[in-house]
N, C-alpha and C positions, 0 to 999 in steps of 0.2 A: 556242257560240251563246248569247246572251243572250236570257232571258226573265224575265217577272216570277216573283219569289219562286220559283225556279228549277220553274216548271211544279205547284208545290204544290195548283194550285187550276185547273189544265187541264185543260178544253178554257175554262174562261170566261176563266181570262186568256191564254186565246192570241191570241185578238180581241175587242179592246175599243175605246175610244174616250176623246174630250175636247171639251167646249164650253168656248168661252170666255168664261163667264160664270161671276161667283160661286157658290156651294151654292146659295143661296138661290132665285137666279133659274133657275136650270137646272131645281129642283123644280118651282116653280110652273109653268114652262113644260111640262115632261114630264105633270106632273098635269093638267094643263085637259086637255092632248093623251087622254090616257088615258080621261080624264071623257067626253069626244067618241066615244069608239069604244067604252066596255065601260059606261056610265052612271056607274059610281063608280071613285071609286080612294083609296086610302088611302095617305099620304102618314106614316111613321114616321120620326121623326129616330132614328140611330143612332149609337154610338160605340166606339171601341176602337182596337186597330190594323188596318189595312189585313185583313190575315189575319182576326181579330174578322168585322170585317166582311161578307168575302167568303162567312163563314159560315153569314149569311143566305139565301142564296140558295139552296141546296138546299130542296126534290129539283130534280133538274134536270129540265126536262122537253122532250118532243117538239112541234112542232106548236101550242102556245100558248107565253107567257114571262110570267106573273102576277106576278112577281118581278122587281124593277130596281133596280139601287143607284146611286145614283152620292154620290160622295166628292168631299169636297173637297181642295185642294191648298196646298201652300205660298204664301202672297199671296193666293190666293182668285182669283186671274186666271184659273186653267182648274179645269171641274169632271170629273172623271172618271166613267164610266158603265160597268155590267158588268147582264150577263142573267141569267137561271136558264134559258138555253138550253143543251137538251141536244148538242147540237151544237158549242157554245159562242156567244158572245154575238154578238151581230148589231149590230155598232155601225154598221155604211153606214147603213142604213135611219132609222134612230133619230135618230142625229149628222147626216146629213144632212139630215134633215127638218127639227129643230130648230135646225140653223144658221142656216136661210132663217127661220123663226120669229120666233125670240131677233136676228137680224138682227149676227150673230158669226161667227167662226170657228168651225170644225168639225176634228177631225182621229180618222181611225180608223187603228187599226196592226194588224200581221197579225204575231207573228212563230214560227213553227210550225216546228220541227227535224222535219229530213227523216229520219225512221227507218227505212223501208220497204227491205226489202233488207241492214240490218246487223248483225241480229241481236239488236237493243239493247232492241226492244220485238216483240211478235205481236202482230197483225200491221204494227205499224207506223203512221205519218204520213205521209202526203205533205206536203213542207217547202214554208213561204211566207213569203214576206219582202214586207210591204206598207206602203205611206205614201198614205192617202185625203187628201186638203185639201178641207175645202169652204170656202165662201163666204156671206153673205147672198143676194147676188143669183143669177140667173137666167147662167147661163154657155153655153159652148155645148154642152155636157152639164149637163143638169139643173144645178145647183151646185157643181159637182165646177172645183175651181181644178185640183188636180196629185195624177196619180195617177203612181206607181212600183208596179213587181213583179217581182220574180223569186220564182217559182213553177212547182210540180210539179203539172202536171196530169193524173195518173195515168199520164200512157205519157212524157213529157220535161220537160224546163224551160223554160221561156219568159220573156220579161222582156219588159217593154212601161212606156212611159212619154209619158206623155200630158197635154196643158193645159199650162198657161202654167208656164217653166223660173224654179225661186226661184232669188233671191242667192246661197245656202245650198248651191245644189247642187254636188256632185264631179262634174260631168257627164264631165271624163276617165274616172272609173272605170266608164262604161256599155258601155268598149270593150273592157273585157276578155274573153277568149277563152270562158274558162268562162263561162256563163251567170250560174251562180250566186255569182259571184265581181264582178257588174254590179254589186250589189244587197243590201247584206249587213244582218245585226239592228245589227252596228255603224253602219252608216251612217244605219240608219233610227233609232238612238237619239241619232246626231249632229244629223240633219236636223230632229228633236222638239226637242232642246234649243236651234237655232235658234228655234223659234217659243215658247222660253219652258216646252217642256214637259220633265219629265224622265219617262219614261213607266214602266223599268226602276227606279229606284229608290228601295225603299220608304218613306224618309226625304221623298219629295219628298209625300205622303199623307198628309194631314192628319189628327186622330184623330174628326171628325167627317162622317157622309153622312147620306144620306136614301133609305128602303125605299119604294119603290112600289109598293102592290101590290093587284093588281087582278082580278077575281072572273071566271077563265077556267077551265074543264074541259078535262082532258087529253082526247085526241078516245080513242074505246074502242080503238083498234090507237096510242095512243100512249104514249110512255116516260115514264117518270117514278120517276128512281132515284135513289140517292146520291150523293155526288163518288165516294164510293170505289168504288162500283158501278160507273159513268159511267168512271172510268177503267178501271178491269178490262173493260169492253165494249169501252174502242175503244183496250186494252192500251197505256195512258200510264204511264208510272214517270218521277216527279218525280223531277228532278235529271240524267239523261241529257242531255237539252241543254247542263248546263253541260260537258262531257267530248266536246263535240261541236264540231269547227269553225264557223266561221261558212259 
């Protein structure tokens, strides 16, 4: 199964996101946005590689996300976004908001190896394979163009596909028997690099972002730990996905 930087920095790069706006523009929009809800926010340009980067974001935490990166890309056509959610990163809410904004495209991807039951991790992942689209405008869900999923919802798999069918799509392969054979990380890294994005590979990451961060209290019953911590709690070992079908 394919992930970024083979889960090195999971749970935040297991969902993430992209605007398609320059670094620059994507900042300033997330910044006002921020300014809006928390009074200030601190806007740091950053540099290095992608990994550097991601660096940043620790501790992870529960319950707030004071912590935001987003990266830039090869061409500067899509900007890349990651959290310090302890959970891992919350790109619907964010990307989606700031698509309608920024008056762009939006896209968030999910792509989570299903461990639960193999023995590979304790206790485990429940697996998700996801493609958010949004839009500027107002759709018949909030801005949401086209969603794809094949996904484990603790007791099955489900797959659901919904809004408007792109060019791009293999819609033959939704008939497949397996569920999760509808809906795979390969396809959702195929259906990215239609829209210009390469989401999986680190070369496509430019060696320049920008640190967001903004002046929130973890709540007293909330987390606030390491990556390595963060992984040891919700038993992630980097690199298992790669040894893992799609």
């Amino acid at each position: 199964m394919i992930t970024l930087l083979s889960d090195r920095f999971a749970p935040t790069t297991s969902r993430f996101g992209f605007l398609e706006v320059p670094l620059d523009v994507a900042a300033a929009g997330l910044g006002v946005w921020r300014q809006q809800l928390h009074g200030r926010a601190k806007a740091e340009p950053v540099g290095g590689s992608l990994a550097e980067m991601l660096g940043r974001l620790p501790p992870l935490t529960g319950g707030v996300r004071p912590r935001e990166l987003l990266v830039g890309t090869v061409g500067d056509r899509w900007t890349a976004y990651f959290d310090c959610g302890f959970q891992g990163t919350d790109a619907v809410s964010t990307v989606g908001y700031l698509a309608e904004e920024l008056k762009c495209q939006g896209l968030a991807i999910d792509s989570t190896p299903h461990t639960v039951g193999t023995g590979l991790e304790t206790p485990g992942r429940y697996g998700a394979v996801q493609f958010e689209l949004f839009g500027p405008l107002q759709t018949d869900f909030l801005n949401y163009v086209r969603t794809i999923s094949a996904a484990h919802d603790g007791s099955r798999w489900s797959f659901e596909a919904n809004g408007t069918v792109q060019a791009f799509e293999d819609t033959d392969r939704y008939e497949a028997r397996r569920v999760r054979d509808k809906f795979t990380s390969e396809m959702l890294a195929e259906y990215a690099a239609a829209l210009g994005v390469r989401p999986f590979d680190e070369d496509f990451y430019a060696d320049q972002g920008v640190l967001i961060q903004t002046r929130q209290r973890v709540p007293l019953k909330g987390k606030s730990m390491t990556l390595a911590d963060t992984q040891h709690y919700w038993g992630i070992i980097p690199g298992v996905a790669d040894r893992l079908p799609d």
